[in-house]
C-alpha positions as CSV (number, residue, x, y, z in Angstrom):
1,X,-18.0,-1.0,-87.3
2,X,-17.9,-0.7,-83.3
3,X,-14.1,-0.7,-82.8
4,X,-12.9,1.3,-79.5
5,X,-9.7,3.7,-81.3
6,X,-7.9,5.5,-79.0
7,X,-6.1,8.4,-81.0
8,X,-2.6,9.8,-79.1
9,X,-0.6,12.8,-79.9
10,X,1.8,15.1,-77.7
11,X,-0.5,17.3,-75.1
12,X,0.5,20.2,-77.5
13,X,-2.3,18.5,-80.2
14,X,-5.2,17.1,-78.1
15,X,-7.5,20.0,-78.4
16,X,-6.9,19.8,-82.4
17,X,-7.6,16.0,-82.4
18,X,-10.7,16.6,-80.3
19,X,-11.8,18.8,-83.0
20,X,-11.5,16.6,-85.2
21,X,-13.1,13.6,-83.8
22,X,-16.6,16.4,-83.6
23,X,-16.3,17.3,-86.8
24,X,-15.3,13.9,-88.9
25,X,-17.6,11.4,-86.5
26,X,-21.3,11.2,-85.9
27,X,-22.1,11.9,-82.5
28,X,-23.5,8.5,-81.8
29,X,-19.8,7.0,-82.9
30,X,-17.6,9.8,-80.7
31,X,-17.9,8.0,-77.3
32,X,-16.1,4.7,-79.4
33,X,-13.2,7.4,-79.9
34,X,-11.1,8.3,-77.1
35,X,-8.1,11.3,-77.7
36,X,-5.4,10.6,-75.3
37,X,-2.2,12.0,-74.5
38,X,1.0,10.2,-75.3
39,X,4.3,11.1,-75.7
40,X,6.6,7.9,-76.5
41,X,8.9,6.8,-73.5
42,X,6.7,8.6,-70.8
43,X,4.3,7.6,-68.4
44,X,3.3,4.6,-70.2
45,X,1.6,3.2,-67.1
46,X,-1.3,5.2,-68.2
47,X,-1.8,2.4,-70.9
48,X,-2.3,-0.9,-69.8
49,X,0.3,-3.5,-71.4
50,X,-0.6,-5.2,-75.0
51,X,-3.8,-3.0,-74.5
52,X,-3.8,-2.5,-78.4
53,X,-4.9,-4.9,-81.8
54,X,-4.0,-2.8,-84.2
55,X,-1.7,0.8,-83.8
56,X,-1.3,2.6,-86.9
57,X,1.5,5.1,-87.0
58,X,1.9,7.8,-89.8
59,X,4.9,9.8,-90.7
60,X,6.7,9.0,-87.3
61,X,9.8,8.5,-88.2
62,X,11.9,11.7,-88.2
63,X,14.0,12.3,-85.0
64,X,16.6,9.9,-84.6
65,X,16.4,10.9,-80.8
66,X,13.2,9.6,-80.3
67,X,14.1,6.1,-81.8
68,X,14.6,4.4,-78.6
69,X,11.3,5.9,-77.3
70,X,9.2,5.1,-79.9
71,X,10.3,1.4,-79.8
72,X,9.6,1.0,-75.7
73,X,6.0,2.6,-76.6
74,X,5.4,0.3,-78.9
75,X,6.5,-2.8,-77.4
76,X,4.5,-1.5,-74.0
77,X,1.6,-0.8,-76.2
78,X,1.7,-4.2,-78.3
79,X,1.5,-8.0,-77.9
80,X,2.4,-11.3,-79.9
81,X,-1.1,-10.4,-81.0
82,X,-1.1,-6.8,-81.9
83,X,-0.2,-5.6,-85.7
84,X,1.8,-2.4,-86.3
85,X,1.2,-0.7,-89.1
86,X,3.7,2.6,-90.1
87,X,3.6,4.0,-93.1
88,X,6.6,6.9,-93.6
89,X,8.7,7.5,-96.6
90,X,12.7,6.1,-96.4
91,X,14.2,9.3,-96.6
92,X,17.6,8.7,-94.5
93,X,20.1,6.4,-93.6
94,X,18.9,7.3,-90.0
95,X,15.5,5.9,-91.2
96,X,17.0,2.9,-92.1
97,X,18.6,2.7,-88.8
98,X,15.5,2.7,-87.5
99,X,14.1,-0.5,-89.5
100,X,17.0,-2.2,-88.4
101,X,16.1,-1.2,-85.1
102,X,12.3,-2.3,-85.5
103,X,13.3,-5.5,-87.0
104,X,15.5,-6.5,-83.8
105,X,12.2,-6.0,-81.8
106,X,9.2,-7.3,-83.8
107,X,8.6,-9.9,-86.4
């Protein structure tokens, strides 16, 4: 539909997620999608502020460590006009922690 998606994982993934974009897109579509490194807390000045509309998130939720991170990377990421969209299964209280967490931040 001509959206620009930029699709981040840890450094560790980015050859698999390249893969995946050649296999999964047609060529004349690859260019629109752009594998990037990210790993949440760090060097977020490689993305410019509120850059994103939309940034879906899929079974993220799991290290009550990485909480804090997650949350600066997606308030760097996002803007009063950007929608978040994670999808995980409530497993743990430490998952509800994290809801409570996300609620302080975002509406």
């Amino acid at each position: 539909l001509g959206a620009h998606v930029t699709i981040t994982d840890r450094k560790v993934a980015l050859e698999f997620l390249k893969s995946n974009v050649q296999a999964n897109l047609p060529p004349h579509i690859q260019p629109n999608a752009v594998v990037k490194e990210l790993t949440w807390g760090q060097n977020l000045g490689s993305y410019s502020p509120g850059e994103f509309d939309l940034i879906l998130g899929a079974d993220i939720i799991y290290l009550e460590e990485t909480f804090a991170d997650l949350l600066q990377t997606l308030e760097h990421l996002s803007s009063k006009r950007s929608v978040i969209l994670l999808a995980c299964r409530i497993r743990y209280e430490r998952d509800n922690n994290f809801l409570a967490m996300l609620e302080r931040q975002f509406t």
